[in-house]
Structure formats: C-alpha cells, structure tokens
C-alpha positions as CSV (number, residue, x, y, z in Angstrom):
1,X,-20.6,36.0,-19.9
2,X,-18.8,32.8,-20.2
3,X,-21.1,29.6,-19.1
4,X,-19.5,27.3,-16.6
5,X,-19.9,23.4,-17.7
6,X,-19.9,21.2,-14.8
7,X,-18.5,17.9,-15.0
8,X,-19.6,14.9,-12.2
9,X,-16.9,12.6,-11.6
10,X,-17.6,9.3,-9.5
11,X,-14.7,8.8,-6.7
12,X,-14.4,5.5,-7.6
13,X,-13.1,6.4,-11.2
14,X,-10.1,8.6,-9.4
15,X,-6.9,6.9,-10.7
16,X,-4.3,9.6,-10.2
17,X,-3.4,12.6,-8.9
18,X,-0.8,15.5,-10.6
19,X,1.1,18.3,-9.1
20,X,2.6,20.9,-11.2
21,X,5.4,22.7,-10.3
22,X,4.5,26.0,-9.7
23,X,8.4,27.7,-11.6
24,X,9.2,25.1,-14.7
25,X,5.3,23.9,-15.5
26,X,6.5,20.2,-14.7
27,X,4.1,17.6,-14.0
28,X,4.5,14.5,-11.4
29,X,1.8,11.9,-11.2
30,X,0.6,10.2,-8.6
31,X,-1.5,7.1,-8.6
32,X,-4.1,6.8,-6.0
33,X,-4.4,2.9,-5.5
34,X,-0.1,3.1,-4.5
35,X,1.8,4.6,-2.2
36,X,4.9,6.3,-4.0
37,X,7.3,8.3,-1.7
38,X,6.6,12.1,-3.0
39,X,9.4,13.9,-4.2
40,X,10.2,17.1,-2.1
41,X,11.5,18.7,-5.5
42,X,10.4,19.3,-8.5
43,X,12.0,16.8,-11.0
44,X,12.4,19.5,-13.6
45,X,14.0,22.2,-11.6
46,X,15.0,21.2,-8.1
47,X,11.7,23.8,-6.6
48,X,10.8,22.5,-3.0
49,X,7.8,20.5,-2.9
50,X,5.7,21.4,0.3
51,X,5.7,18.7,2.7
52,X,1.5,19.4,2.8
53,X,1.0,17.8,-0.3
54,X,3.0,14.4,0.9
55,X,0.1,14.5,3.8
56,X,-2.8,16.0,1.6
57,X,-2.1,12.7,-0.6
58,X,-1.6,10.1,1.7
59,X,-5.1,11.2,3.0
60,X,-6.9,11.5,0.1
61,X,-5.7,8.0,-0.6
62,X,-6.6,6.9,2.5
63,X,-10.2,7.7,1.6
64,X,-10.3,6.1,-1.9
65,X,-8.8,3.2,0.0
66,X,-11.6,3.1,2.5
67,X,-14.6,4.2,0.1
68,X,-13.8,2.0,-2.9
69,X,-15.0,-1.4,-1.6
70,X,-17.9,0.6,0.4
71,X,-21.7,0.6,-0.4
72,X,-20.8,4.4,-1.4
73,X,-17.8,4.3,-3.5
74,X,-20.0,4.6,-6.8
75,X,-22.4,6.8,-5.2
76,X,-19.7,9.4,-4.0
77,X,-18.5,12.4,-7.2
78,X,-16.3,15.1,-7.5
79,X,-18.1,17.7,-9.3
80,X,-15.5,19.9,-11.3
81,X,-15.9,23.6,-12.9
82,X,-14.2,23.9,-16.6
C-alpha cells in the first residue's frame, strides 16, 4: 500500500493557478493577485476552455483578494494529497 504525504499550504502563499488542457497537455497560468482575461481555447490546440473555469477563477481570486490583508490570511491552508 502506497502512503499518502500530505502537504499544508498557507492561502496566503497562493501565487498562481494552472489549467491544462485536457487533448495537447498544454499548460496556461494564471496569477492570482491579477486579473487576466481567460482564454476560451487552449493555446496549444484551439480545445474550448469551459466558461466555469473563467468564473471558478475570478472567485477564487476574489477570496485571496479579501483574505490576504485579513487576521486569517496566514492562518487559512490548502492541505494537498501527493
């Protein structure tokens, strides 16, 4: 059986946010503290980039935005499987 580490991430230390295209492997980053204009294809091979992940960013963002500066935004993790 194969032992699952755990990593704790603090919220605060987010800085970006990738998306890889599901058809050529292509990666387009994101960075958290800006507001690009997402793509709705893939740069590598035109695939349709669902509009949900425009919205699931802008939100997330929205949160580090709102957290950052807070009382919480070093107390607040993302804990991660690898």
């Amino acid at each position: 059986m194969t032992e699952q580490v755990e990593v704790k991430i603090p919220f605060a230390d987010l800085t970006e946010v990738t998306l890889q295209c599901p058809d050529c492997g292509a990666e387009i980053s994101l960075d958290i503290s800006k507001h690009p204009n997402v793509s709705d294809k893939c740069p590598g091979c035109a695939h349709a980039i669902d509009s949900k992940f425009d919205e699931a960013f802008s939100r997330l963002r929205e949160w580090y935005l709102c957290l950052k500066d807070s009382s919480f935004g070093d107390k607040m993790f993302f804990r991660i499987k690898k």
